[in-house]
Backbone bond lengths (Angstrom), bond angles and torsions (degrees), N, CA, C in turn:
res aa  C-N    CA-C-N  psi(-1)  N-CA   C-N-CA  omega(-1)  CA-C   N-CA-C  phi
1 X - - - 1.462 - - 1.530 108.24 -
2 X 1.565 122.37 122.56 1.162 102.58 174.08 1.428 111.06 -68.30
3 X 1.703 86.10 -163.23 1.687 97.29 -141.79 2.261 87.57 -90.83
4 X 1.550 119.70 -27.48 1.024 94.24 -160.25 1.691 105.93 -80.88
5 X 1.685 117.80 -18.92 1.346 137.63 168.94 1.892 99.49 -33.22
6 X 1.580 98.08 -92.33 1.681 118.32 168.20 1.603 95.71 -21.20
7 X 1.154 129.31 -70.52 1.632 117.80 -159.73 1.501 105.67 -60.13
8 X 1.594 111.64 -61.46 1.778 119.39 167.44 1.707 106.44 -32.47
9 X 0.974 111.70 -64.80 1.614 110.12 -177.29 1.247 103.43 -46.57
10 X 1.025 133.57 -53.29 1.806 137.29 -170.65 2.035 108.35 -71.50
11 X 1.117 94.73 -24.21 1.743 86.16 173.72 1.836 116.10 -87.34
12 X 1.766 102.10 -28.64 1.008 100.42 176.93 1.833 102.59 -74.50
13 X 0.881 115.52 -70.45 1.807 109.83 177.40 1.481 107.89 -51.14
14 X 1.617 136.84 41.32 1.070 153.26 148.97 1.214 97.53 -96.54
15 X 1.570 104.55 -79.12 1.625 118.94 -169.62 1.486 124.50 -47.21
16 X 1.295 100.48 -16.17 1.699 109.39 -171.33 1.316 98.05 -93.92
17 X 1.593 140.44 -48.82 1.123 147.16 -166.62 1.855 110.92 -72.32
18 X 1.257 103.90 -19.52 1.958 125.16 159.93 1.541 101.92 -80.36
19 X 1.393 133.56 -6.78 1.378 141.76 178.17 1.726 101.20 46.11
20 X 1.441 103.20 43.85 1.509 108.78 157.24 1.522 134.42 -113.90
21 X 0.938 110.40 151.05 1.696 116.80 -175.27 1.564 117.97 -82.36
22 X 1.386 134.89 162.03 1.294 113.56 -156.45 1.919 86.79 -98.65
23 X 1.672 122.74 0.51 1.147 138.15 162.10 1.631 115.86 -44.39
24 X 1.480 97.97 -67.42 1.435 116.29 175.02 1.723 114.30 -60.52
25 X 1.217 104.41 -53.96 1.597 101.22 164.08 1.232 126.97 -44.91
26 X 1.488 116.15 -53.64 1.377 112.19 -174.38 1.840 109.46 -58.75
27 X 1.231 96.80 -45.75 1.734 94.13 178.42 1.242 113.23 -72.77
28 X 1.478 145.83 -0.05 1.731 154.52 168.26 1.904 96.42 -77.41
29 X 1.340 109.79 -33.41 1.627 108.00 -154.57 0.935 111.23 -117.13
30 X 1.471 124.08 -17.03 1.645 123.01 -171.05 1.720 99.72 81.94
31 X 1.203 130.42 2.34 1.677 117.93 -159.24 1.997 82.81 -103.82
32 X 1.330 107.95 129.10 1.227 122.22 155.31 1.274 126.85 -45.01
33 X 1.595 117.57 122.95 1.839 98.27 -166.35 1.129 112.46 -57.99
34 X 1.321 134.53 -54.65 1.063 136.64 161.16 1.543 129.37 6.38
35 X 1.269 108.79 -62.04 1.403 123.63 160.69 1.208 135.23 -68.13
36 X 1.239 116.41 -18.27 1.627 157.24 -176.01 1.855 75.22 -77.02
37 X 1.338 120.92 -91.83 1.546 139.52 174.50 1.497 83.62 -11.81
38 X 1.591 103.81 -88.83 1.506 91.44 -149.97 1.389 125.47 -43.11
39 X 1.280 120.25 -34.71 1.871 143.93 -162.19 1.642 88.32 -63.56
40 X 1.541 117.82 -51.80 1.475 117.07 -175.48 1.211 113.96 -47.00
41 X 1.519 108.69 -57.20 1.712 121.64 -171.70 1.206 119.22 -89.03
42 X 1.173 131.10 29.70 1.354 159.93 139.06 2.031 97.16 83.28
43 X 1.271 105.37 29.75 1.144 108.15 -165.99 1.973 111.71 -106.14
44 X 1.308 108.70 13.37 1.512 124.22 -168.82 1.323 87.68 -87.84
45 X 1.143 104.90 131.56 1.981 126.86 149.53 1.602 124.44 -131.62
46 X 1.332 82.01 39.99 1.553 76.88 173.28 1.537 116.27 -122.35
47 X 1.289 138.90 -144.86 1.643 149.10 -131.28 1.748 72.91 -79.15
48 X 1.377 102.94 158.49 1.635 139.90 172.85 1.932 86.24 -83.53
49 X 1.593 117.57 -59.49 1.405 91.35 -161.59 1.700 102.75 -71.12
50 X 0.181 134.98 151.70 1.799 127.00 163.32 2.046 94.71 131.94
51 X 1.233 111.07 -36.60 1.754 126.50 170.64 1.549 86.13 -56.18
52 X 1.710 106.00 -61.23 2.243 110.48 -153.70 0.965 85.17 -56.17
53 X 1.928 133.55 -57.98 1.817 111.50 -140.99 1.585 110.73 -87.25
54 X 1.670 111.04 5.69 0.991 99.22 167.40 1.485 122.58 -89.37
55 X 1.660 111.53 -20.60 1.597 117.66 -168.68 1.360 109.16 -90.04
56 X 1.975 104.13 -8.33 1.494 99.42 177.80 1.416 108.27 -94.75
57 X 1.466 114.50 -21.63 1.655 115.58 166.45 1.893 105.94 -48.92
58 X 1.654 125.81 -30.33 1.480 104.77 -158.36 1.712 76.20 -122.54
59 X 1.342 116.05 50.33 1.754 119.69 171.66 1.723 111.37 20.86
60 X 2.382 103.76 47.38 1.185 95.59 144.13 1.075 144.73 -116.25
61 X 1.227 138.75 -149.21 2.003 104.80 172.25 1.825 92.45 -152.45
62 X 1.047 107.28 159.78 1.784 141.22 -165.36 1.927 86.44 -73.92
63 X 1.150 110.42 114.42 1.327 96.47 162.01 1.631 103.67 -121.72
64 X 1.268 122.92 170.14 1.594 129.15 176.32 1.299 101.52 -144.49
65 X 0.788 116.43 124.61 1.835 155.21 -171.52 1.581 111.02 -130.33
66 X 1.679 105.27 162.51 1.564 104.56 -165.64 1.915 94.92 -101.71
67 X 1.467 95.04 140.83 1.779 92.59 173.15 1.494 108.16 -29.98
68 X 1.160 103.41 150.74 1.669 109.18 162.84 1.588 98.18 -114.73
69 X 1.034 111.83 137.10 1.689 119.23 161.81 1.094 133.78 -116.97
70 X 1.098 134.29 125.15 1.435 151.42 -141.12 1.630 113.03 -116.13
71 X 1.410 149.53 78.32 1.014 136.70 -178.77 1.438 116.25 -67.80
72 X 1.554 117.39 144.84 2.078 115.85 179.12 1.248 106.19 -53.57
73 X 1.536 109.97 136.28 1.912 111.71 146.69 1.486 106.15 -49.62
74 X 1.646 82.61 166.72 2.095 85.70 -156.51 1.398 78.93 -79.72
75 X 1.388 148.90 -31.80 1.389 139.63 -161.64 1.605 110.51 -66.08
76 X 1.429 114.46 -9.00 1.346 120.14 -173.23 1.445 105.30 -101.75
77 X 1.956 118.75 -11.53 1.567 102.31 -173.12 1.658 126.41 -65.95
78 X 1.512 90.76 -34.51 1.426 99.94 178.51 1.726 130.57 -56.56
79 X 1.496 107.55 -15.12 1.292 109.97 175.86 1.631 103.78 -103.51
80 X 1.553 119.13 -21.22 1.142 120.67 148.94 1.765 142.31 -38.79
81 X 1.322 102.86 -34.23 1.220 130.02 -174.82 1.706 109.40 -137.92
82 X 1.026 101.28 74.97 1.771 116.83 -165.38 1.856 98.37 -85.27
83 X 1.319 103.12 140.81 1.946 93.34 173.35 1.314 125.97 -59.05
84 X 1.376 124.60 2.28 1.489 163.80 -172.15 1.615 101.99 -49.40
């Protein structure tokens, strides 16, 4: 799963556990639901502020961390490297 999907998934199971709608949000923030939508489905590319006032509406915050990298189990190279 990418990484902005995984984050979207985690704001929406924020927002739900505040038993709010991304309806009610949009009118708390000024952020168009719409965009609210996209931020969920990890499909937003737009402004960084507009990301903050939404994660500070469900009291979360922007963190930055270093890639983690993950190399395949060896049981996975072979479909990795297919005779294809």
């Amino acid at each position: 799963m990418s990484r902005r999907k995984n984050n979207g998934s985690k704001i929406a199971l924020a927002r739900k556990e505040l038993n709010l709608t991304q309806k009610q949000l949009a009118a708390t923030t000024g952020i168009n639901k719409s965009t609210l939508s996209q931020i969920e489905n990890g499909k937003f590319s737009g402004s960084l502020d507009i990301l903050e006032r939404y994660l500070d509406a469900l009291d979360l915050q922007l963190t930055v961390e270093p890639k983690k990298r993950q190399l395949p189990d060896w049981d996975e190279l072979d479909t990795l490297f297919g005779d294809e």
